[in-house]
C-alpha positions as CSV (number, residue, x, y, z in Angstrom):
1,X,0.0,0.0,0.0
2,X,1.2,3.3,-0.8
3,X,0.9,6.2,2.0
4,X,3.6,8.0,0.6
5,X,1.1,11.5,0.2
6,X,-0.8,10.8,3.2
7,X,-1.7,13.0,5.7
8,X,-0.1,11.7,8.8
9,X,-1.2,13.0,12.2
10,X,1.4,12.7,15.3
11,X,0.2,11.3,18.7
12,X,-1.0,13.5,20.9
13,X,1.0,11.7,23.2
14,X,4.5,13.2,22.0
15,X,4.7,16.5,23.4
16,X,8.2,18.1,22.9
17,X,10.3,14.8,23.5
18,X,12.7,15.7,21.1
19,X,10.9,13.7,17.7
20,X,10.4,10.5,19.4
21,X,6.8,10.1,18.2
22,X,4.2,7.8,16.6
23,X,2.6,9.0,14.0
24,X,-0.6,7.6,12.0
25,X,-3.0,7.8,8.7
26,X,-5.8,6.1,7.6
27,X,-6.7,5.3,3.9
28,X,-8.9,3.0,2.5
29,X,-9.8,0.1,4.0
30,X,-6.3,-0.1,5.8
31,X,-4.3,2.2,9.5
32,X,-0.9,2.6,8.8
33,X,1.5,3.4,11.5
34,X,5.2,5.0,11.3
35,X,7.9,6.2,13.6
36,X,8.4,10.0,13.1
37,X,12.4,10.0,13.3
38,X,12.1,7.4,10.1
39,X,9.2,8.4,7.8
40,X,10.8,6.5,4.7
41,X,11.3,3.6,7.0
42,X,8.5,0.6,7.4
43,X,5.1,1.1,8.4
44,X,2.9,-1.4,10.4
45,X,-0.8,-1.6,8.7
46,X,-3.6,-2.3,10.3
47,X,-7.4,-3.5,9.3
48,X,-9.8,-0.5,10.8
49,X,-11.0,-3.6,13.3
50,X,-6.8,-4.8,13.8
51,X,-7.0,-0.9,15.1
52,X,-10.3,-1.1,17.3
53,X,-9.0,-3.7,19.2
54,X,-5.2,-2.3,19.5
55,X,-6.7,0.9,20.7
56,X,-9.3,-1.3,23.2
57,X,-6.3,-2.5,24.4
58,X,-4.3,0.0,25.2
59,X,-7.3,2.0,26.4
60,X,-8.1,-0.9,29.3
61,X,-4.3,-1.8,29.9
62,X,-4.3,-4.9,27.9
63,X,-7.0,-6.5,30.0
């Protein structure tokens, strides 16, 4: 999948650490997820429901 022209959004999470962020995109049918310091580097994709339950997860501590 190509996200090369996406509009990626940075965590909110990041606050002035320096670049040391997660940043993410959505396009169809697929999340993609990249490190900030390495935006030409590998990106982990993710089904919309891969994402749901990621973000469930993190939300209740992995429970």
């Amino acid at each position: 999948m190509d996200v090369s022209n996406a509009q990626w959004v940075k965590s909110s999470y990041s606050g002035s650490n320096g670049g040391n962020c997660v940043e993410v995109t959505a396009a169809t049918g697929v999340i993609a997820v990249r490190d900030s310091k390495d935006p030409d580097g590998p990106k982990l994709l993710f089904t919309p429901a891969e994402w749901n339950t990621f973000l469930h997860n993190l939300k209740s501590g992995g429970r």
